[in-house]
C-alpha positions in Angstrom: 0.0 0.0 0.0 2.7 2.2 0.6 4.2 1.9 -2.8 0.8 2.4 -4.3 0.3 5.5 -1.9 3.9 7.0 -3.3 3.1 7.1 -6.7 -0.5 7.7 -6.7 -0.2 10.8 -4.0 1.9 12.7 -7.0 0.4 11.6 -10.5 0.5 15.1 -12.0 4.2 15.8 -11.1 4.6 12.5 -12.8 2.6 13.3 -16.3 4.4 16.9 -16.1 7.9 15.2 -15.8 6.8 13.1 -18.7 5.2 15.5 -20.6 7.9 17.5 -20.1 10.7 14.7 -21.1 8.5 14.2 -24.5 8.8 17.6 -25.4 12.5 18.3 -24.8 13.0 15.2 -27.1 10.7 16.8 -29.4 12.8 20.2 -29.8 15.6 18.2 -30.5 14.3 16.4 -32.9 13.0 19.4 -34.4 16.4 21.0 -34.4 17.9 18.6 -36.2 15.2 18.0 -38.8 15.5 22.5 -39.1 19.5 21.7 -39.5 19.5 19.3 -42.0 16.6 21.0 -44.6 18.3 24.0 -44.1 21.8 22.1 -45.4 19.7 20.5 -47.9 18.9 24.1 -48.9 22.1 25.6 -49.1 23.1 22.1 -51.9 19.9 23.1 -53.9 21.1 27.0 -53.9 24.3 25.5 -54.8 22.7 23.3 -58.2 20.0 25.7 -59.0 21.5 29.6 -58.2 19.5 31.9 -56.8 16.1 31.1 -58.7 16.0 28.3 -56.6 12.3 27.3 -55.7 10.7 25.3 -52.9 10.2 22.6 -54.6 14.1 22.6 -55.8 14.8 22.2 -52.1 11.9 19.7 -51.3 12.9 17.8 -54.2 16.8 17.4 -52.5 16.1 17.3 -49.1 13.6 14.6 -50.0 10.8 15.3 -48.5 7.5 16.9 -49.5 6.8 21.2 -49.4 4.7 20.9 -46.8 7.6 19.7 -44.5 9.1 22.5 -45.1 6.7 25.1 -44.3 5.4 23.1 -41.0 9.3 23.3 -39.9 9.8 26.9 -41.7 6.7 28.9 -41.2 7.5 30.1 -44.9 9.2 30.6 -47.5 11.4 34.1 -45.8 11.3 31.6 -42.6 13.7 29.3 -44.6 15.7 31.7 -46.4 16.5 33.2 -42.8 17.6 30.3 -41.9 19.9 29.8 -44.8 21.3 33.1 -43.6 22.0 31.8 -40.1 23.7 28.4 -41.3 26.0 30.6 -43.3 26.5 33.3 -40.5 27.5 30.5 -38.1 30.1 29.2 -40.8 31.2 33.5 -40.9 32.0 33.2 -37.1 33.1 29.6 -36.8 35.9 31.0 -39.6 36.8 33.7 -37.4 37.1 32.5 -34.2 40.1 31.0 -34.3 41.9 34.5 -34.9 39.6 35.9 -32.6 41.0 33.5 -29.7 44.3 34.8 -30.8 43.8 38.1 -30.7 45.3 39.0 -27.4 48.5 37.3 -28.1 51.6 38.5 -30.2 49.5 38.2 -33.3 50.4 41.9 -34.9 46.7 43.9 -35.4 47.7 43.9 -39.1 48.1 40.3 -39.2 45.2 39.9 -37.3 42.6 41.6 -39.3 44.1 39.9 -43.2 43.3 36.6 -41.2 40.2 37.4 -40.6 39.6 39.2 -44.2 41.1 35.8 -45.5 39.0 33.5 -43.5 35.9 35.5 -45.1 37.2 35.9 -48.2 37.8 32.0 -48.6 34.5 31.3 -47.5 32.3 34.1 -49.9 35.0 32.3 -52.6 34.2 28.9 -51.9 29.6 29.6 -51.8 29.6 32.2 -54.5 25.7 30.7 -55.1 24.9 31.3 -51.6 26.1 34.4 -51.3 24.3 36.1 -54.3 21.4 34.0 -53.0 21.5 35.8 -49.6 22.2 39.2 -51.7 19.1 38.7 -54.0 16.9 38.6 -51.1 18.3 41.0 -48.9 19.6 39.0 -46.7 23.6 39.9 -47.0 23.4 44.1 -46.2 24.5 45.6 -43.4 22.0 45.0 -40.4 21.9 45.7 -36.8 19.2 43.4 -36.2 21.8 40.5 -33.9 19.3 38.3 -36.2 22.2 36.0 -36.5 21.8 36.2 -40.2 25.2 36.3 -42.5 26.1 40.5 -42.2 25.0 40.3 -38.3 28.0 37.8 -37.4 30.0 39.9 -40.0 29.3 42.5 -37.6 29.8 40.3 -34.8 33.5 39.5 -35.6 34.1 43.5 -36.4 32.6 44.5 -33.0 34.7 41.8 -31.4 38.0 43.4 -33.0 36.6 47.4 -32.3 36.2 46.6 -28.2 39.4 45.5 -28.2 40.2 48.9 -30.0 37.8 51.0 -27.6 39.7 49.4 -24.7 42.6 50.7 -25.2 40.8 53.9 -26.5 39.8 53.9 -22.9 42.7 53.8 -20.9 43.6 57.4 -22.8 40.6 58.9 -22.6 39.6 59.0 -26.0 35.9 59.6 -27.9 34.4 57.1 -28.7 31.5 57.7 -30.5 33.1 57.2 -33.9 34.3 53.5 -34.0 30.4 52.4 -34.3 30.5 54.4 -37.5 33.9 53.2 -38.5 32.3 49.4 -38.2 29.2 50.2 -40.2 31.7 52.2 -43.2 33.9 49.0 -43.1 30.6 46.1 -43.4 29.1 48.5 -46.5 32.0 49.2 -48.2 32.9 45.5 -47.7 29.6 43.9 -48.4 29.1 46.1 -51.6 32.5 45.3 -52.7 31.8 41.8 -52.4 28.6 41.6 -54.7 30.7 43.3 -57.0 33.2 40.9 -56.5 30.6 37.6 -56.9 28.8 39.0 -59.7 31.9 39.6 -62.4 34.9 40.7 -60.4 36.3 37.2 -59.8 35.8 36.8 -63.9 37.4 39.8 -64.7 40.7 38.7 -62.9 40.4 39.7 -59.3 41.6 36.7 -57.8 40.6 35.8 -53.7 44.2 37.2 -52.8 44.1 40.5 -54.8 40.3 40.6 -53.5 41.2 40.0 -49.7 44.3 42.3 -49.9 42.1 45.2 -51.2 39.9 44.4 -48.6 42.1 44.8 -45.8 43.7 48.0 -47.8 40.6 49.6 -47.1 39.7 48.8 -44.3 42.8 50.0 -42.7 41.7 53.2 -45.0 39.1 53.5 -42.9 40.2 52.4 -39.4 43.5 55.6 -39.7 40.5 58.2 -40.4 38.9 57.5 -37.9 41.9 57.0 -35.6 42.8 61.0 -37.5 39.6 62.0 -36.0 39.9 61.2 -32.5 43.4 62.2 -32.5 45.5 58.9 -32.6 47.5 56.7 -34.3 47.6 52.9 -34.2 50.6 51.1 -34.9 49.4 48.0 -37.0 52.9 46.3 -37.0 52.1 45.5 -33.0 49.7 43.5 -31.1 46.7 45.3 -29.2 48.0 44.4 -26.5 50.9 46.0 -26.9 51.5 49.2 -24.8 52.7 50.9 -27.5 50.0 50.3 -30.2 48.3 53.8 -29.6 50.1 56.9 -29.4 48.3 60.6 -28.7 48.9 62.5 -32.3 51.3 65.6 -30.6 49.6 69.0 -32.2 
């Protein structure tokens, strides 16, 4: 009787740990199922181009259109998440240097790895990336959607605090670095349709592309470091005590 008196004194804390049980298993099985449609887009993109339709990405993940809108909402649900899945593979390329960046890795050196990490990747999903651009989904955004340009952004902002701490310790304004990060995503999203749309025909190879890139980004990092009346030495790490000297009037 005891037993019986144990588990029948608590029967709804048992259907709610249950219930509860069924549905974590559920999300998971949900996130996968979101994960691998979402690669199955991204290999559709790849055949097809950007024209790609629904049932282009039904037909090679296999399973019917409805599948995808129950898991998608709709059609924007799944190109968002196309964004994300390349977003992550944007920061996943960067982290590595980002780990690094407090060591004796030079500033220089640290912002071509990461230029080359992004450049490699854009070179490698051209298809992808003019898909995200056709549909809006590759500008500069401050949405932290997690879409491709938001972890872009993310990497950049990563870099500029470690910038803006240093910034700090001399008292300098501030308010111009989240201008300087917005110049550098534009210029270097715009330059990179151009770059995916004819420029790689035309001869501009992923090393004369990513060397530009870092060219002017460094173009625009030394105006704004003009503007608030410093200079950064990019031959030295951040953390190096000498990095940032006052400009002397």
């Amino acid at each position: 009787m005891s037993v019986v008196r144990r588990i029948s004194s608590t029967p709804q804390q048992v259907q709610r740990r249950v219930f509860d049980a069924r549905s974590t298993r559920w999300d998971d099985h949900r996130v996968v199922v979101r994960a691998e449609l979402a690669d199955a887009a991204v290999r559709a993109i790849e055949r097809c181009g950007e024209g790609v339709s629904m049932d282009d990405i039904a037909a090679e993940a296999g399973v019917s259109k409805p599948k995808l809108y129950r898991h998608f909402g709709d059609k924007a649900g799944l190109y968002r998440s196309v964004g994300s899945k390349f977003g992550a593979m944007i920061w996943e390329s960067a982290e590595v240097t980002i780990r690094d960046g407090g060591s004796d890795l030079t500033v220089d050196d640290m912002i071509g790895s990461l230029i080359r990490s992004y450049v490699g990747l854009v070179g490698k999903n051209p298809s992808v990336v003019r898909f995200l651009i056709s549909h809006r989904m590759f500008q500069y955004s401050v949405a932290g959607d997690g879409s491709a340009a938001d972890e872009i952004r993310s990497v950049m902002e990563v870099v500029a605090d470690q910038f803006a701490e240093n910034l700090r310790g001399i008292d300098a304004d501030l308010t111009a670095i989240p201008l300087a990060v917005a110049s550098i995503l534009g210029s270097g999203l715009s330059a990179t349709e151009w770059w995916i749309d004819g420029g790689r025909e035309n001869g501009v190879d992923d090393v004369t592309f990513a060397t530009h890139l870092q060219a002017t980004t460094w173009g625009i990092i030394d105006a704004t470091a003009q503007q608030m009346g410093v200079v950064f030495e990019r031959h030295l790490s951040i953390g190096d005590p000498e990095f940032m000297t006052i400009i002397q009037l």
